[in-house]
C-alpha positions as a LaTeX table, in Angstrom:
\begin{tabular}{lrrr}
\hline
Residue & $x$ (\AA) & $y$ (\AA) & $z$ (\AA) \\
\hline
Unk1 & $-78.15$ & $-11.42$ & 119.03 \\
Unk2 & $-80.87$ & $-10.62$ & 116.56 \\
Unk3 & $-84.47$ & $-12.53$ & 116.07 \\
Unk4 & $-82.76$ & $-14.50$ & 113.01 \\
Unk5 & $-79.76$ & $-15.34$ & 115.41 \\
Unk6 & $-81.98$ & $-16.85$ & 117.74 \\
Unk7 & $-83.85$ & $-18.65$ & 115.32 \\
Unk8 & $-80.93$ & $-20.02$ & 113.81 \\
Unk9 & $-79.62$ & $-20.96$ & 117.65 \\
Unk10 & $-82.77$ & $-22.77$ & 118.16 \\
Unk11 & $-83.00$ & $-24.53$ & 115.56 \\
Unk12 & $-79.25$ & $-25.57$ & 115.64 \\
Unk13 & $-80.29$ & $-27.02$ & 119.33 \\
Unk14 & $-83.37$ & $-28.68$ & 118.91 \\
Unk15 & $-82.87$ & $-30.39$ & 115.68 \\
Unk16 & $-86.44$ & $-28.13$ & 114.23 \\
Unk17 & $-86.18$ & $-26.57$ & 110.86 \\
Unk18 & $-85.68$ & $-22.99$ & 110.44 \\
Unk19 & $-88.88$ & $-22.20$ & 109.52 \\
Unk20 & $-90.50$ & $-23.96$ & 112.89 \\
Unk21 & $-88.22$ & $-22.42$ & 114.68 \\
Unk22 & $-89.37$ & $-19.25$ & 113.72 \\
Unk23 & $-92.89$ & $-20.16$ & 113.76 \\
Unk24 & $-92.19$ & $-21.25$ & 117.61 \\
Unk25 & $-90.55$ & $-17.28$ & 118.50 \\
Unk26 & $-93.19$ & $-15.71$ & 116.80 \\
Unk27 & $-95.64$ & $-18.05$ & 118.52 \\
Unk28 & $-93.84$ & $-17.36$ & 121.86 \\
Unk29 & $-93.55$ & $-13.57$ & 121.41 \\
Unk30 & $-98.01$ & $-13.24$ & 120.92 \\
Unk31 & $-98.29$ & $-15.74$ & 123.60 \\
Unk32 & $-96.60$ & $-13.62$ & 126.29 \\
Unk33 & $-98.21$ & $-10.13$ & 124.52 \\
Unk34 & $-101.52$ & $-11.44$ & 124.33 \\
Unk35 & $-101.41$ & $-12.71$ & 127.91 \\
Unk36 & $-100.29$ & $-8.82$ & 129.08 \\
Unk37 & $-102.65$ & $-7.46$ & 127.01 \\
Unk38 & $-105.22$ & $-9.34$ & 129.09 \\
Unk39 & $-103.51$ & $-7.80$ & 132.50 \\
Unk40 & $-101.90$ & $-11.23$ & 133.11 \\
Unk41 & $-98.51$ & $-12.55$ & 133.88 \\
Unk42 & $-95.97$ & $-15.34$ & 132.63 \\
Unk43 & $-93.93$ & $-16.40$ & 134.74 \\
Unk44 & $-91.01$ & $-18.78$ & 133.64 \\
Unk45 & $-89.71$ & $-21.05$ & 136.16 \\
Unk46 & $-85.67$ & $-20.20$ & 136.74 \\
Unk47 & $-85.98$ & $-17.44$ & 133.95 \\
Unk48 & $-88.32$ & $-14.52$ & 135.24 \\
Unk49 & $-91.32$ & $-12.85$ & 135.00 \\
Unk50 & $-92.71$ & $-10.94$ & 132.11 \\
Unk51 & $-95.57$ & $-8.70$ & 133.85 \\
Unk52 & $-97.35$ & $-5.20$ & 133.36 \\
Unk53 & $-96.38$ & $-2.25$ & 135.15 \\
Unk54 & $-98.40$ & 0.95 & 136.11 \\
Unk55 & $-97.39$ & 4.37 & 135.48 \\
Unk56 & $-99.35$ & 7.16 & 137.11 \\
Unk57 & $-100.31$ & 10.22 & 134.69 \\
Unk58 & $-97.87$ & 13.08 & 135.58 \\
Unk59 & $-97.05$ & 16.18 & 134.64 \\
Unk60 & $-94.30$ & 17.40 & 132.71 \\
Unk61 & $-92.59$ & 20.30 & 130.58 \\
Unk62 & $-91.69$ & 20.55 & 127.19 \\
Unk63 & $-88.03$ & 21.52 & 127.18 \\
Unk64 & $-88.27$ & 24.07 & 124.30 \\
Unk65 & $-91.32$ & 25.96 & 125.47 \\
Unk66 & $-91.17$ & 24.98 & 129.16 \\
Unk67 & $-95.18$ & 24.76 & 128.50 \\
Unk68 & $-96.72$ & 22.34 & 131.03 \\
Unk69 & $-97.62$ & 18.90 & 129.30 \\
Unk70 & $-100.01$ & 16.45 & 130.94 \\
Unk71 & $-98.35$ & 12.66 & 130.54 \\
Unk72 & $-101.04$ & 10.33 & 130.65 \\
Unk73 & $-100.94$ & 7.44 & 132.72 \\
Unk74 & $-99.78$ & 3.87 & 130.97 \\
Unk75 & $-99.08$ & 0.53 & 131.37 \\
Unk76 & $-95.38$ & $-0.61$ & 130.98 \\
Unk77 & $-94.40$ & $-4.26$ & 130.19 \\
Unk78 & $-91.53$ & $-5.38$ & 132.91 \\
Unk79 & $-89.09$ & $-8.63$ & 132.91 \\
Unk80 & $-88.44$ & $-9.45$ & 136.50 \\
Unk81 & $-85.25$ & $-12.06$ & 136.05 \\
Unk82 & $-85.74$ & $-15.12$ & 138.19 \\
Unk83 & $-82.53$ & $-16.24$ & 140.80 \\
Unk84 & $-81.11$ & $-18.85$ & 138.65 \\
Unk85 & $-81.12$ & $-16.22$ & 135.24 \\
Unk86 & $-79.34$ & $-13.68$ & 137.73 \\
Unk87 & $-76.84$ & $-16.45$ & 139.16 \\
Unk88 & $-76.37$ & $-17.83$ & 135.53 \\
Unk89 & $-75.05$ & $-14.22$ & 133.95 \\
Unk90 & $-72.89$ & $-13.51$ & 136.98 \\
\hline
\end{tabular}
């Protein structure tokens, strides 16, 4: 399923126009980026857990040269499912 899938699915569901319905993703989608961006977490009752993970910097290679690399550490957005998400797609 693609975004305009979704959109369509939503707004098939709830009765909203297309365009709200896309209005209501795109609102969803900066809601949960802005609140990682701010080293938060959303957490969605019997869905999951959108949170930030930490990488540590590392070192690596570069396959063709086999030259050392430094990899700087990062942050990493993660979905934790909840039980009931898990339960529902087995």
């Amino acid at each position: 399923m693609n975004k305009q899938e979704l959109i369509a699915m939503i707004s098939e569901k709830t009765g909203m126009t297309k365009a709200d319905a896309n209005r209501a993703v795109d609102a969803y989608h900066e809601s949960v980026m802005h609140e990682l961006k701010k080293g938060g977490e959303v957490r969605l009752v019997g869905f999951g857990t959108f949170l930030l993970g930490h990488r540590a910097a590392t070192t690596g290679r570069n396959p063709r040269t086999g030259a050392k690399i430094n990899i700087p550490a990062s942050k990493r957005p993660k979905f934790r499912p909840g039980q009931p998400f898990v339960d529902e797609v087995n």
